[in-house]
N, C-alpha and C positions, 0 to 999 in steps of 0.2 A: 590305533597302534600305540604302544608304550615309546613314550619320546620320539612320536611320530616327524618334528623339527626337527630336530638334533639328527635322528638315524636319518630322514631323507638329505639333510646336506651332507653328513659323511659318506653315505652312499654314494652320492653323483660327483666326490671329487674319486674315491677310489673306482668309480667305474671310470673314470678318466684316465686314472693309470694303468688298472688293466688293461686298456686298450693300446697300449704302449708297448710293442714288441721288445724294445730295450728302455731304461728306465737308465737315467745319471741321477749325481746326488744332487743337481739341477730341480728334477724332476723329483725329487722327494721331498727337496727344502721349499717347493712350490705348492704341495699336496698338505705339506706337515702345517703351512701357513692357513691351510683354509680350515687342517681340522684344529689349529689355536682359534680362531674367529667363531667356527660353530660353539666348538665349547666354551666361549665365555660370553655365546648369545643366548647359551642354552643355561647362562648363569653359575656356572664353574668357576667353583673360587681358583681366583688369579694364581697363588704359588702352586695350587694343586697340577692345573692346566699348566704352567711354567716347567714344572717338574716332569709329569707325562710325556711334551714334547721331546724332551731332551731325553730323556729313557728312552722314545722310539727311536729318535735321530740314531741313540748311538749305534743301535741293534741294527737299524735299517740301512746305512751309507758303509757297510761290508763289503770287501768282496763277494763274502759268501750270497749277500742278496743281488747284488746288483748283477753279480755278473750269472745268475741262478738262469735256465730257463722262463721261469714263471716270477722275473722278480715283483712283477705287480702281486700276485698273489701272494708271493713271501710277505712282503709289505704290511698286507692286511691283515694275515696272521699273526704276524709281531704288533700290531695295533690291538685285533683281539687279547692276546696274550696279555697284553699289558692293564688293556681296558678290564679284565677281569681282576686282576692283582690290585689294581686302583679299587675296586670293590667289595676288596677283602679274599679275594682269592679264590677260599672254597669255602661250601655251607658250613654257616656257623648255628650249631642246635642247643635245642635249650639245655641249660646245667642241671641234671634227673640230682636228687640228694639220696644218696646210698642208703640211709635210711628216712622212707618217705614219713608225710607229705614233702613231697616240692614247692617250695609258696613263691611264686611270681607275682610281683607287685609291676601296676602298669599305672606311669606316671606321664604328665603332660598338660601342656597347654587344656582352657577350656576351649570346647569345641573341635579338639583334636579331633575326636573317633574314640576317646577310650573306651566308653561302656559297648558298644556294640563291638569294638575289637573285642574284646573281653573275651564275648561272647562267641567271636567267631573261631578266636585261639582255640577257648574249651571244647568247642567244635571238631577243631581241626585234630587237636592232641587226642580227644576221644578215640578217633579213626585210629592210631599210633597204639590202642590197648589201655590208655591213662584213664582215672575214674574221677572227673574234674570237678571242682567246687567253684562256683563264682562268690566272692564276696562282695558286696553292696558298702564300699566303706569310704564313700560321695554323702556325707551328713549336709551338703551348703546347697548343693544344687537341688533347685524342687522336682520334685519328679526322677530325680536321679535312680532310687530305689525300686521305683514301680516299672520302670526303664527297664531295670535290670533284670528283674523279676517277670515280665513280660516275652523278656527276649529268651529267658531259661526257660521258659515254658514252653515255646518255639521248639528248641534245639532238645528238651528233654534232659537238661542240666540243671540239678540243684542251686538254688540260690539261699547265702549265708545273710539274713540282715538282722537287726537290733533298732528298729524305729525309737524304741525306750532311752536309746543311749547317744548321745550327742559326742561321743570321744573316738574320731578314728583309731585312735591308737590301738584303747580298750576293744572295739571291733576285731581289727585284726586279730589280736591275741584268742579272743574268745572262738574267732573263725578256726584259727589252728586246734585248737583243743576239739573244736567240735570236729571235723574232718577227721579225726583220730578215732574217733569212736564212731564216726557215720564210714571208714573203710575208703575215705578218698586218700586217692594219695600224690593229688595236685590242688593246690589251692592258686584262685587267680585273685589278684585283691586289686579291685578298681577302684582304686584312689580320685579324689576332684583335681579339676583342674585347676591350673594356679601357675601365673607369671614366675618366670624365676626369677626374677627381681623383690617378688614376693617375700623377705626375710622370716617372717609369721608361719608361713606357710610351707615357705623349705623345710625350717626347723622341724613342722612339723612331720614330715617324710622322713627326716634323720631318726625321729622318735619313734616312728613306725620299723624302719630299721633296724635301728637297735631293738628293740622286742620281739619281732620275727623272726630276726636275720633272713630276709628271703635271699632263696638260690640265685635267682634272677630280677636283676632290674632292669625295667628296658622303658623305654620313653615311643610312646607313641606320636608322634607329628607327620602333617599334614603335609606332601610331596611336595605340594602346587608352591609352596613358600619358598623353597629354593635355596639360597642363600641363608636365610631366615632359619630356617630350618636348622641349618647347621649351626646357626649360632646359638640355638636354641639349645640343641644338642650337648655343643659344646658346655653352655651353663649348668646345664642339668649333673652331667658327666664331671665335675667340677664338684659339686655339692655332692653329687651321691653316690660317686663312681658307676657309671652305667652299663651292664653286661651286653645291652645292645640297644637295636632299634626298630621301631616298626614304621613302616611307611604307609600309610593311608593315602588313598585315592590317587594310587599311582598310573592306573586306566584314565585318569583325567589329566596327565600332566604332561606335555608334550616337551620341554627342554629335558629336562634329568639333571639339574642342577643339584639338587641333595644326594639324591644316591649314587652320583659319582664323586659329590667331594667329602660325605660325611664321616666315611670311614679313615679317610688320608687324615684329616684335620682330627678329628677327638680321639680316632683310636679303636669307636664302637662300632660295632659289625651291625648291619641290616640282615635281622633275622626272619624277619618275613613284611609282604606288605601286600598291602590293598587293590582289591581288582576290581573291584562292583562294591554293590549295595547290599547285594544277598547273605546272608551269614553262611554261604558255602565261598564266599569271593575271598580268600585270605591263601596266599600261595608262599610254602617256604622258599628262599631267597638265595638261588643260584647265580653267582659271580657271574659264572662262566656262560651259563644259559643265558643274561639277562646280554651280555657283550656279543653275541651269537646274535641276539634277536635285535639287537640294535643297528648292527652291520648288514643285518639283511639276511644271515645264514639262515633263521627257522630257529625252530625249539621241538624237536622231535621228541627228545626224553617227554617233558612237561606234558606236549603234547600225547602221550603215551601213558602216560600215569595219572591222566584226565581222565582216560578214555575204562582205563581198568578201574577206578574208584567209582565213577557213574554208571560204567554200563553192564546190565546183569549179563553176565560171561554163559548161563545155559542159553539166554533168551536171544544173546550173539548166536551161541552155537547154531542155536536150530535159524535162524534165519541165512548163517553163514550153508547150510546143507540146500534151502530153498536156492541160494543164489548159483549154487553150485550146478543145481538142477536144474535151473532155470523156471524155476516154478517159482517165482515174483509174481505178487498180488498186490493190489492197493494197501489192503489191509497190510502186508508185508511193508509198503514205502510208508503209512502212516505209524507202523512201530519204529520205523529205521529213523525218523523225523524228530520221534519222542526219545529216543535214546539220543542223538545227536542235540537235543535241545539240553538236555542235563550235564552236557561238559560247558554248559558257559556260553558267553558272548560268541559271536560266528567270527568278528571283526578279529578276537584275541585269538579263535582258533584258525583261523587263517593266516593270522601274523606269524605264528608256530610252523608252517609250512616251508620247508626250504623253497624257494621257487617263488611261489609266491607272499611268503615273509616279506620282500623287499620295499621300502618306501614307493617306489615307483608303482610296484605292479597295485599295490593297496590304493594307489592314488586315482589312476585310471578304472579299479573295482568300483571307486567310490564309498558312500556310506553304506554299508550294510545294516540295513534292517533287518533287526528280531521278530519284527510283529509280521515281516511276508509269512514266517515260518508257521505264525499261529494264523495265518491268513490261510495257508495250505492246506494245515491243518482241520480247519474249519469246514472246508469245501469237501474234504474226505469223507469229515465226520459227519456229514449232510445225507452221504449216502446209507441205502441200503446195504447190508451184509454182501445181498446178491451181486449187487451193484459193483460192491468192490471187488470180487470176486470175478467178474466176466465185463470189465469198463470197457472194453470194444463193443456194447451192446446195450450203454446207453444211449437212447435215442434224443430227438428234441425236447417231446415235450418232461422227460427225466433232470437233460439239464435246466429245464427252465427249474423244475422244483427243487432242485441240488442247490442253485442260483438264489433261486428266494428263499433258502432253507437257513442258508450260508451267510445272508446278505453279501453276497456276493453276483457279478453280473456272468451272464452267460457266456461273453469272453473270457473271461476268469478264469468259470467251469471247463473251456475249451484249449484257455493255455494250459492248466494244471494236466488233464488228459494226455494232451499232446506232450509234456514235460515226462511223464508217466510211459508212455509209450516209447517215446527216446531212452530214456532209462531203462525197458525192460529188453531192447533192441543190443542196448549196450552188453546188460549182462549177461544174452543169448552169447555173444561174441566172447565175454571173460569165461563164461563158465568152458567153452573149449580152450580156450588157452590154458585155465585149471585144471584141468583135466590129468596137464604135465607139470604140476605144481605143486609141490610138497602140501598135506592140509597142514589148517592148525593157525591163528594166527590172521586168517583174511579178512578185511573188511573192505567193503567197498561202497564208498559215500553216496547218494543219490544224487542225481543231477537236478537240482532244486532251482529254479531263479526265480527273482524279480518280476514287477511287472513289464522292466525294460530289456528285458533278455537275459540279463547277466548273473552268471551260474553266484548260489547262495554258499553252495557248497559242492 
């Protein structure tokens, strides 16, 4: 879970106040102390967290809240509320140029993430309708070009380089002229990395700069640095006024020290960041979602715009009519598997869940494993057509050869069945409550687990 730390201590002081039929301003300057201590364990710069407090204090020791029915609940809202605006508020998107290319230049640290952000940006914009170019304009780093050029191959994104020519600047320039006549009309220029103490090397980026003028600058850095991070930011933003930011490997970072103070202190909005490794792992950057999913509410939207981007909406349909009917096949639970595999991590989508979003209940899930899911998958794929098709009628010596098919053991073969048969039990029972349910819209998850019992999804 994203700031698995941080959300599980603010979690368990406001579940302490919920539980509090009446709430004094006792009982808030009591709550408001623990959540100063998470956030500056979670590496929150000091005046940031200093300032925050005092914004909830003043909203929360009202009449309006205290003497409210639900003032724990109010509480927490005026905490969201605020935890969002600490973030920048609302999404901040990239600056489009009236008349294209758009040339986003992506600067930072070495070993931020740039070139593979690069790549995943172009990725991402693509989906949005943009016709994106990456430029290769890293001349120090070795490999840097073939990086880039690798990764564009991947994703089915052109890539701009000049091995002949040793001068980012001349790169740049030459990348825009070409995009003009190659009909892109987004240029992404991955720059090398380089300390910003670096004087040689800044200067360099001002020159790049001046020659482009790209739309958007934005600094890529690393979450897990924290503090660091922001001061990073801050020098960057100094030297080259920075349009925003990217957060990388923010699925690894359990405090949330950068992305709650980076925006208070420099000024610059976090416009998307990092979730994986994969070039689909790059998610635009909701204030409000990210304070939601922190406190434990879920991420529904997110969750929902996962599910419409990866999963093909006939191939929903026709499975959504099977489940209706009740005419569930194996083969039906191993398409249902491979569509729920292409929204991402199980961990991130379950974080996204209201209900079970919360530090606690993730806690008690435990780690969710990826590999069960290819582990299932494997033992399906073992079978026959027929097989899947009528699984109450395989016998022993069947699952022994599913078993050894699979490399997997004939328990295995036995829990998967029996997992399978709960699940088809289940949707005999939804499709009659469907019955009086509007269509349009249904899905309904499998009942997947573990080898320990515990549901996957």
């Amino acid at each position: 879970m994203v700031f698995a730390s941080l959300a599980e201590k603010l979690q368990e002081t406001f579940r302490k106040l919920k539980s509090k039929g009446r709430i004094t301003e006792a009982d808030v300057d009591e709550a408001l102390r623990e959540v100063r201590r998470a956030l500056l364990g979670a590496d929150v710069n000091f005046q940031v967290v200093k300032n925050f407090i005092a914004g909830i204090k003043e909203r929360a020791t009202g009449q309006e809240v205290l003497g409210s029915l639900t003032p724990g609940q109010q509480v927490i809202k005026i905490v969201r509320d605020e935890m969002a605006v600490l973030m920048g508020g609302v999404q901040s998107k990239i600056n489009l140029a009236s008349k294209p290319p758009t040339v986003v230049m992506l600067v930072g640290l070495q070993g931020s993430g740039k070139t593979t952000t690069a790549a995943k940006l172009a990725s991402l914009l693509r989906k949005q309708g943009k016709q994106p170019l990456l430029v290769a304009a890293d001349v120090y780093r070795a490999a840097a070009i073939k990086q880039l050029q690798v990764l564009g191959q991947q994703i089915n994104i052109p890539v701009f380089s000049r091995t002949d020519l040793q001068e980012p600047v001349e790169i740049a320039r030459l990348a825009v002229e070409h995009a003009l006549g190659a009909e892109r009309d987004l240029i992404i220029l991955d720059t090398a990395g380089r300390l910003h103490v670096d004087d040689k090397l800044m200067v360099e980026l001002e020159l790049i700069k001046a020659k482009v003028h790209p739309h958007e600058i934005i600094l890529v850095v690393d979450a897990m640095t924290g503090q660091v991070a922001v001061n990073i930011a801050q020098a960057f933003h100094e030297r080259l006024g920075l349009d925003g930011v990217i957060l990388t490997k923010l699925d690894g970072d359990s405090r949330g020290g950068a992305a709650l103070s980076i925006k208070a202190v420099t000024g610059c909005p976090i416009k998307f960041v990092g979730t994986g490794e994969k070039l689909d792992a790059l998610e635009i950057f909701h204030p409000d979602r990210m304070a939601e999913r922190i406190l434990g509410m879920g991420d529904v939207l997110t969750l929902v715009e996962k599910a419409q981007s990866a999963i093909d909406a006939e191939q929903m349909e026709r499975l959504n009519k099977k489940i209706y009917s009740a005419e569930f096949t194996l083969e039906d639970f191993l398409e249902q598997l491979r569509e729920i595999k292409k929204m991402g991590p199980l961990q991130q989508l379950i974080g996204m869940i209201p209900g079970l979003g919360n530090a606690k209940m993730l806690k008690e899930l435990g780690e969710i494993d990826d590999k069960e899911l290819v582990y299932v998958e494997a033992v399906i794929s073992s079978m026959t057509q027929w097989e899947r098709r009528n699984p109450q009628e395989i016998n022993g010596s069947r699952r022994r050869r599913i078993a050894n098919g699979s490399g997997a053991t004939i328990q295995d073969v036995n829990r998967i069945l029996k997992q399978f048969e709960q699940t088809r039990k289940m949707i005999r029972q939804f499709a009659e409550v469907g019955k009086n349910v509007k269509k349009g819209g249904k899905y309904l998850p499998g009942l997947i687990q573990d080898k320990r019992g515990k549901p996957l999804f």
